[in-house]
VOGU-3710 file (C-alpha; in Angstrom, 3 decimals, decimal comma):
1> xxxxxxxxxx> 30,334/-5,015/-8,675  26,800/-7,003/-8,868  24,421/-3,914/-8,103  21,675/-5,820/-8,431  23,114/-8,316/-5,101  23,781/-5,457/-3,210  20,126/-3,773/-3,598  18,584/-6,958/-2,860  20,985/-7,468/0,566  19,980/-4,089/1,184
11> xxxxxxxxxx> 16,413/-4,361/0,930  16,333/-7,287/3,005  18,254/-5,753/5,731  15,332/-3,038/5,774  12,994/-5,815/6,065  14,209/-6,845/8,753  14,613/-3,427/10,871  10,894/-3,066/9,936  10,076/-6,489/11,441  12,101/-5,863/14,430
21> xxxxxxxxxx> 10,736/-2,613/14,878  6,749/-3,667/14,425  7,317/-6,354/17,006  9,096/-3,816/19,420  5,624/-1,673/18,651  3,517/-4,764/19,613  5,259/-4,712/23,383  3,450/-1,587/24,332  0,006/-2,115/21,828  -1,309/0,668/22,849
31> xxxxxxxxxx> -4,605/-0,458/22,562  -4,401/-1,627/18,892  -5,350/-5,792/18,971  -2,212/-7,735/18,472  -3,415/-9,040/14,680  -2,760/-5,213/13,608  0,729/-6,201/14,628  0,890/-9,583/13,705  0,427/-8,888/10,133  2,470/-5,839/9,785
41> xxxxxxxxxx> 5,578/-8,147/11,479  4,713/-10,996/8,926  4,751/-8,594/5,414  8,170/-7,719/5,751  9,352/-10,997/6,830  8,329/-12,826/4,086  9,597/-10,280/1,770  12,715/-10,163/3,121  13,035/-13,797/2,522  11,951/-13,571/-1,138
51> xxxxxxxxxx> 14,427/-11,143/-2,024  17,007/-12,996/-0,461  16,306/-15,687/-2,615  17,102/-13,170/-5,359  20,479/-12,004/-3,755  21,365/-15,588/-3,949  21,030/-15,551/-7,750  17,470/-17,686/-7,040  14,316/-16,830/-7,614  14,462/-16,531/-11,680
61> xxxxxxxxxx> 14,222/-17,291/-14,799  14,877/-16,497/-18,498  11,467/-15,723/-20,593  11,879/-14,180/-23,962  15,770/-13,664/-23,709  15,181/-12,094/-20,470  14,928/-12,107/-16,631  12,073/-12,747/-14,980  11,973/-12,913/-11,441  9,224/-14,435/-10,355
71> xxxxxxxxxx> 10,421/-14,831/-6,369  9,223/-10,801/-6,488  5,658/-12,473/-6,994  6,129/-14,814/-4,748  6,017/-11,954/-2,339  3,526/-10,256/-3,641  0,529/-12,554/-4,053  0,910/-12,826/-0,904  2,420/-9,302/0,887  0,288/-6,845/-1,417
81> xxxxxxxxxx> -3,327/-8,907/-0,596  -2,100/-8,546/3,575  -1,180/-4,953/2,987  -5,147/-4,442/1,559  -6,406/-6,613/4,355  -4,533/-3,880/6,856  -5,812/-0,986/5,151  -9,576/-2,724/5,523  -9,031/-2,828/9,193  -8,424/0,624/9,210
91> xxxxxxxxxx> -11,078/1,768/7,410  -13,298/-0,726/9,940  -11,703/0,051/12,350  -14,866/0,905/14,927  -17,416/-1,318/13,552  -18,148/-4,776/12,595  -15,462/-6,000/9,698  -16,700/-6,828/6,187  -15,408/-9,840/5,206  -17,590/-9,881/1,633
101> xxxxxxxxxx> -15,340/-6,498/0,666  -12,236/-7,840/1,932  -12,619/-10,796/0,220  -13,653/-9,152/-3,292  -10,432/-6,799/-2,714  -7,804/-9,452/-1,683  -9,301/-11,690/-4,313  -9,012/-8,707/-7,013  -5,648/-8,228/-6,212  -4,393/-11,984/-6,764
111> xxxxxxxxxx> -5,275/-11,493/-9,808  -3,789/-8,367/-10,116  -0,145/-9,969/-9,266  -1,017/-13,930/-11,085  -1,391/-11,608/-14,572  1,795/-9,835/-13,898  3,474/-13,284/-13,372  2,064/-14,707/-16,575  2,803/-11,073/-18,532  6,490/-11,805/-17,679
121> xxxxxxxxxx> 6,936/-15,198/-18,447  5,245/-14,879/-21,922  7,049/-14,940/-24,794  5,048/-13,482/-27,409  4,864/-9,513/-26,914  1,366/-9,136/-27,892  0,477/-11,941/-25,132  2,880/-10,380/-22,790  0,610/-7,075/-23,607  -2,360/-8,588/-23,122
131> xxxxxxxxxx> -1,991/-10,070/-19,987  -0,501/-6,707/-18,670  -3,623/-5,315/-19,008  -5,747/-7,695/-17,851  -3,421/-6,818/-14,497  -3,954/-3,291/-15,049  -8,119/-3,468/-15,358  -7,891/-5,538/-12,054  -5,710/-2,858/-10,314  -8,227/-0,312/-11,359
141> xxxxxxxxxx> -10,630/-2,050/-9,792  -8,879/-2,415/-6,330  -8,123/1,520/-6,586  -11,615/1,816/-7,398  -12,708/-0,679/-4,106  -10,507/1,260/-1,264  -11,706/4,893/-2,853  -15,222/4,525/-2,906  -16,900/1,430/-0,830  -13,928/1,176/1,546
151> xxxxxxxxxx> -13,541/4,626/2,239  -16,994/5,038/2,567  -16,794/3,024/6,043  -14,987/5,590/7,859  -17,555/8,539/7,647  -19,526/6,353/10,201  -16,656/6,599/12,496  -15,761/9,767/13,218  -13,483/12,654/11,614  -10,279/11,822/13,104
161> xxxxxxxxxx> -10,713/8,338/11,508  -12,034/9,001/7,741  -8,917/11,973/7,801  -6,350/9,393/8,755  -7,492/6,577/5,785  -7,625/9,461/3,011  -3,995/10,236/3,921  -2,891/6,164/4,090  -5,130/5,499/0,931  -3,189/8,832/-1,079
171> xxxxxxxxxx> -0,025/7,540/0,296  -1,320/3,759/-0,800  -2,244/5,057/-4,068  0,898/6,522/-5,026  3,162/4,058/-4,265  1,130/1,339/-5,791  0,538/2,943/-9,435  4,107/2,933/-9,636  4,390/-0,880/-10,036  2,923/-0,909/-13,219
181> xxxxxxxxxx> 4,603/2,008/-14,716  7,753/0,464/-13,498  7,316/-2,492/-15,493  6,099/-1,128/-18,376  9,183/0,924/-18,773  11,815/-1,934/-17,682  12,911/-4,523/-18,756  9,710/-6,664/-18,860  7,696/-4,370/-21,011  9,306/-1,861/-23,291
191> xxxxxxxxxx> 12,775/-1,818/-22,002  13,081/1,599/-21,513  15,543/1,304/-18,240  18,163/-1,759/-17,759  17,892/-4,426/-15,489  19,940/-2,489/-12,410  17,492/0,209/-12,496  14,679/-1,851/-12,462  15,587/-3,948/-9,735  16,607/-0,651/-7,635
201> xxxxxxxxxx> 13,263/0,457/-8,367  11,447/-2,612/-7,084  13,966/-2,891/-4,143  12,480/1,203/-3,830  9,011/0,889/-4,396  8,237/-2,319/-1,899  10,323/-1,012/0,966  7,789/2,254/1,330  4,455/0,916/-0,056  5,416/-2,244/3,357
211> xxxxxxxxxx> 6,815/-1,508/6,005  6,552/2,455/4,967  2,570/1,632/4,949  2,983/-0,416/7,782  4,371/2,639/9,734  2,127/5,361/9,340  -0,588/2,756/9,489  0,145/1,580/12,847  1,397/4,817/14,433  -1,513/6,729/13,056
221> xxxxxxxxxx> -4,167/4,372/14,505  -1,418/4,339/17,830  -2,135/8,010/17,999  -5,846/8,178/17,249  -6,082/5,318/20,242  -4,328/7,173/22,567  -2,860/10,413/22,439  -0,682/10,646/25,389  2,723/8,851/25,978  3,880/9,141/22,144
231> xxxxxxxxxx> 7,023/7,271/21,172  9,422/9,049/18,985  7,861/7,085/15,617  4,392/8,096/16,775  5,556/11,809/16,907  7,171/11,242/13,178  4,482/9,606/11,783  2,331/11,872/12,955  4,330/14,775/11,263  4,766/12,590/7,741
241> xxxxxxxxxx> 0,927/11,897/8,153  0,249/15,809/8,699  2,062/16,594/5,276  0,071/14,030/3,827  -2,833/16,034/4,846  -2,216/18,808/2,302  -2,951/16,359/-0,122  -6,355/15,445/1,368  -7,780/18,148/0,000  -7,703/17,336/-3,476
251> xxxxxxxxxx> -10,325/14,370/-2,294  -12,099/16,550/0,649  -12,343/19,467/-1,062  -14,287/22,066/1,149  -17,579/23,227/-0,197  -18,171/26,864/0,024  -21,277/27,865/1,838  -23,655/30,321/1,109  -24,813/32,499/3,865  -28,602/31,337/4,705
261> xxxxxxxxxx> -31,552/33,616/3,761  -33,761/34,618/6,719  -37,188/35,354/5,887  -38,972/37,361/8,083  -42,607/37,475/8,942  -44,999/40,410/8,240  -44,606/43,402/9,941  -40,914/42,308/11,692  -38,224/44,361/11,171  -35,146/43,291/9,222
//
């Protein structure tokens, strides 16, 4: 049995119930503009097709006696750039967009995935190293963008907001450091897990960090438009977004105040 087909089939049949159920989101908006939708619709689409190019034994090749994929970058230089450009519209979501920022993250993270392409087909390890962590630097620096000038947008823009982007950005976060930890370990780096695994990792990691994202993204901002009239996702995602919130925490934590000291004039008493 080729495990490795039937993740891929799988993954692209999810890719498609996302799709299908983004557009069936963009019927009733809600109040969210219909570019929110468009690109949410579009991520999983062409993702779908790139990993059916892998379920039909396309999509690869052999570098250093092993296989590289490189149709999974072909969906990612261009998925994981529209996935930041989503999460910047969020964060702006009230005021006038920053296109310098977006740019300088979506740029970033090309490079991110065009070193990850050229780290796989290298031959020599050292080079293979090398250009890992040239990928790795420039992921730092997109974690670093969304955490600190991006997030810094929403205080302007109410509580409800800035809460709802610290629990995408955690959920973000997670998901996304596991891409180059998966790697590392498989196949393409030290070879710690086989090829199986590593594909049902990649078929694992892409389905939650999309049209996962993609969900609590547009339900939350669904919600926070309008709070009456929920749908049955924008009752879940509010609950999944509520655990999330235990997490949020960690990067709000709550400052303890002292009680104020009252000073009182001569002859008052206290």
């Amino acid at each position: 049995m080729d495990w490795q087909a039937i993740f891929h089939w799988i993954y692209v049949a999810l890719m498609a119930t996302g799709a299908l159920h983004f557009w069936s989101l963009s019927r009733n908006p809600r109040g969210l503009p219909q570019y929110e939708y468009l690109i949410a619709i579009f991520i999983p689409i062409w993702s779908g097709l790139a990993y059916m190019a892998m379920a039909l034994d396309q999509g690869k090749v052999i570098a250093a006696g092993q296989v590289a994929y490189y149709a999974r970058y072909v969906d990612w230089i261009v998925t994981t750039p529209l996935l930041l450009l989503s999460l910047s519209w969020t964060a702006m979501q009230f005021i006038k967009k920053d296109w310098t920022l977006i740019g300088f993250l979506i740029s970033t993270q090309v490079i991110v995935i065009a070193t990850g392409l050229i780290a796989d087909l290298s031959v020599r390890p050292w080079v293979r190293y090398l250009w890992y962590l040239c990928g790795v630097a420039a992921f730092l620096v997109v974690l670093w963008g969304i955490w600190n000038p991006l997030r810094a947008k929403t205080k302007t823009q109410g509580q409800e907001l800035s809460n709802l982007y610290d629990k995408l950005t955690i959920y973000f976060t997670v998901l996304w450091i596991g891409y180059p930890i998966v790697w590392i370990i498989g196949p393409s780096g030290f070879g710690w897990t086989n090829q199986t695994v590593d594909t049902f990792l990649f078929c694992l990691l892409p389905f939650f960090s999309k049209v996962g994202f993609s969900f609590l993204d547009l339900h939350g901002l669904r919600n926070l438009q309008e709070g009456r009239n929920q749908t049955t996702g924008d009752r879940f995602a509010g609950n999944a977004l509520q655990f999330l919130g235990i997490f949020t925490n960690v990067v709000n934590p709550k400052r303890k105040t002292s009680p104020k000291r009252v000073r009182y004039l001569p002859g008052e008493v206290e």
